[in-house]
C-alpha positions in Angstrom: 10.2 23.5 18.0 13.3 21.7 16.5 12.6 19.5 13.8 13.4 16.7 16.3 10.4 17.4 18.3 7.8 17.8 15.1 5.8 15.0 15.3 6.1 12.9 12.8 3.0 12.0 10.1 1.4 8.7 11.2 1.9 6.2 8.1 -1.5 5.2 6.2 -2.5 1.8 6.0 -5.4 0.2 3.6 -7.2 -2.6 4.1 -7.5 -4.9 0.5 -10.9 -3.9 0.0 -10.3 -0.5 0.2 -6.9 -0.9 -2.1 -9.3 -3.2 -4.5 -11.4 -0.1 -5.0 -8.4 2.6 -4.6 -6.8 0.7 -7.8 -10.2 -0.9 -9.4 -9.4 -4.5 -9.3 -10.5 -7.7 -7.4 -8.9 -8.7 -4.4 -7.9 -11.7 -5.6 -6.1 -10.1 -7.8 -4.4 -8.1 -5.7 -3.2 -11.5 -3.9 -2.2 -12.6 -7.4 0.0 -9.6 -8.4 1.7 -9.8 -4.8 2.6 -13.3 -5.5 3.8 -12.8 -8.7 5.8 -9.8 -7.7 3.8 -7.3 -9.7 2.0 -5.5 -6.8 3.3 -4.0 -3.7 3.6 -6.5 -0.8 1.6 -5.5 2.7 2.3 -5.4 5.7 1.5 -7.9 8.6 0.7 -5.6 12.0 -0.9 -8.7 13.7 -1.5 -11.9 13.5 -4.9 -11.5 11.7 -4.5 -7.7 10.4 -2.5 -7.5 6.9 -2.6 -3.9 5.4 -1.1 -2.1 2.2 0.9 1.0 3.3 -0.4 4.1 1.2 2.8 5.4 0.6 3.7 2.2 -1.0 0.9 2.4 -3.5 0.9 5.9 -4.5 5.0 5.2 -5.2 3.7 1.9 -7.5 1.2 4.5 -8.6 4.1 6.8 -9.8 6.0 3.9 -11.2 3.6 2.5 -13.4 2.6 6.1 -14.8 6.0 6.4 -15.8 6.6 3.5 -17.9 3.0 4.1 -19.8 
């Protein structure tokens, strides 16, 4: 099997109660911070399903434990 044909890993998506108690905040503040540019934006996959992309969190994750 050529790398071409691995499959892929599917990408993991959170809903904002589940990233509320992933990072210990509310979930308004989580809409807050996107606002203001402090938190990772999500993603839209439908018209009513908006999800945060794990990958995207554990690298804002990283971030922030660098500059502490």
């Amino acid at each position: 099997m050529t790398k071409r044909d691995t499959p892929s890993a599917s990408p993991v998506f959170l809903k904002a109660g589940q990233v509320s108690e992933r990072e210990s905040i509310s979930v308004p503040t989580i809409w807050r911070w996107v606002r203001e540019g402090r938190f990772p934006a999500p993603v839209k996959l439908g018209e009513n399903c908006t999800r945060w992309r794990l990958a995207d969190l554990e690298a804002w994750e990283a971030e922030r434990c660098e500059v502490a």
